[in-house]
C-alpha positions in Angstrom: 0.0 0.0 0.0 1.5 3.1 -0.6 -0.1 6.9 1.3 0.5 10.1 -1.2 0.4 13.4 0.0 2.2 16.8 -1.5 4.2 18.1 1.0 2.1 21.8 2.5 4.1 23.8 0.5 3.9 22.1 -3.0 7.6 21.1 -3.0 7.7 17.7 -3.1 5.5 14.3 -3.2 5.4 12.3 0.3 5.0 8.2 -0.5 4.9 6.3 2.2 5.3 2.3 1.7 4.1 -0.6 3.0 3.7 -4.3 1.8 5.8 -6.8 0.6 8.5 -5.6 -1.8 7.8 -6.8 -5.5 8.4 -5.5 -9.1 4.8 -4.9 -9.2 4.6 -2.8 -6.1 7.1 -0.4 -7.1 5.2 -0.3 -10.2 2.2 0.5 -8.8 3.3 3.0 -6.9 4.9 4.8 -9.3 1.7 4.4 -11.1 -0.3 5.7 -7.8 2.5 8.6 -8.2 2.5 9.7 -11.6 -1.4 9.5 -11.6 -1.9 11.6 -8.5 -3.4 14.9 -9.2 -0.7 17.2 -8.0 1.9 15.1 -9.7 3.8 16.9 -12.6 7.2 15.6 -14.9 10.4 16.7 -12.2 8.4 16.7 -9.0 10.7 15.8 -6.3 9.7 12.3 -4.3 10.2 11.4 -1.0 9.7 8.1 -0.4 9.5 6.6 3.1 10.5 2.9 3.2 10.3 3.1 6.6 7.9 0.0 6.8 8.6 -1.4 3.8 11.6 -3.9 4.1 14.7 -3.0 1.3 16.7 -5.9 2.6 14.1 -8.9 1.1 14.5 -7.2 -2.3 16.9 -9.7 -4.6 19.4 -7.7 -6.8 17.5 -8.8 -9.6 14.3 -7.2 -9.1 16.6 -4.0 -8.2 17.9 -4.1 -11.6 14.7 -4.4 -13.1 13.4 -1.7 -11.1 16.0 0.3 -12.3 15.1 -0.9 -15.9 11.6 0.1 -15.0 12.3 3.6 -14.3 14.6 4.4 -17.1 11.6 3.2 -19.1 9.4 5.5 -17.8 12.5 8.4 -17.5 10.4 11.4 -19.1 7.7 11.6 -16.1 10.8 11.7 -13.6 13.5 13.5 -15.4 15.0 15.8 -13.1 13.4 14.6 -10.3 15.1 14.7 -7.0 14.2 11.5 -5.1 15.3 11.3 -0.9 14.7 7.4 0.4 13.9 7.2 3.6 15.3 3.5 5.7 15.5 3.1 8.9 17.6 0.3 9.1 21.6 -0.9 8.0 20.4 -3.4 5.7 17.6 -1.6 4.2 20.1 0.9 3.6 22.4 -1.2 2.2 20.1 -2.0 -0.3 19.0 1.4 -1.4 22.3 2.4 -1.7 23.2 -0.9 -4.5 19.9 0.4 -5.9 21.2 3.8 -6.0 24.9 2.2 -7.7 22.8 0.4 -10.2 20.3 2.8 -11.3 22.7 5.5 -12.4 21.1 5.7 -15.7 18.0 6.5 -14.0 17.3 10.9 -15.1 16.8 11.6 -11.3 19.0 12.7 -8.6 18.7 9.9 -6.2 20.0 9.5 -2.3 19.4 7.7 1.0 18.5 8.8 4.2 17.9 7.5 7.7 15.3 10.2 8.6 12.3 11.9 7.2 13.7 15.2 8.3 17.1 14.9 6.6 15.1 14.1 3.8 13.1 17.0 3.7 15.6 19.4 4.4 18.1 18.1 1.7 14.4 18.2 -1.1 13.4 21.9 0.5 17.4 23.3 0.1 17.5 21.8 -3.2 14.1 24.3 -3.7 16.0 27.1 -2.2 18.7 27.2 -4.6 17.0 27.3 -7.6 
């Protein structure tokens, strides 16, 4: 299941996961994402993974995540995504994503809090 909200200020899409980590489910939400109302090409994601386990996801599906996304590159081109893990493995994970996908058109990194997150999304904003 994934929960979408823009953040109050318009700056960035909030996802936040749950469920059993699947090719299918990071489809979907990046269906439930690029659907959403408030969604336009380049909004910056957050994506809190908080309850959604990295660590069970095999390096294949990683790849074809990756493959996934580079299909579907023109609705994120640009994008800044923040991941949110709250655990070393999880982590771990989302940083080999982060290795593999670098032909992904978004500027992807990994944090251990929401706030982090937010502030590195918002300062991104600022500079602009």
């Amino acid at each position: 299941m994934v929960e979408l909200a823009l953040d109050e200020r318009g700056r960035f899409m909030r996802l936040a996961v749950t469920g059993e980590p699947t090719l299918e489910r990071f489809a979907a939400y990046f269906q439930a994402l690029v659907s959403h109302p408030d969604f336009h090409p380049g909004l910056n994601a957050l994506w809190d993974f908080r309850q959604f386990k990295m660590a069970s996801v095999p390096t294949a599906t990683l790849r074809r995540l990756a493959g996934f996304l580079q299909e579907n590159r023109d609705m994120r081109r640009g994008a800044r995504v923040a991941v949110v893990v709250d655990s070393d493995a999880d982590f771990g994970v989302a940083r080999m994503f982060e290795a593999i996908a670098t032909d992904v058109p978004s500027h992807f990194r990994v944090f251990r809090s929401v706030e982090q997150a937010r502030d590195w999304l918002t300062a991104v904003q600022a500079e602009a």
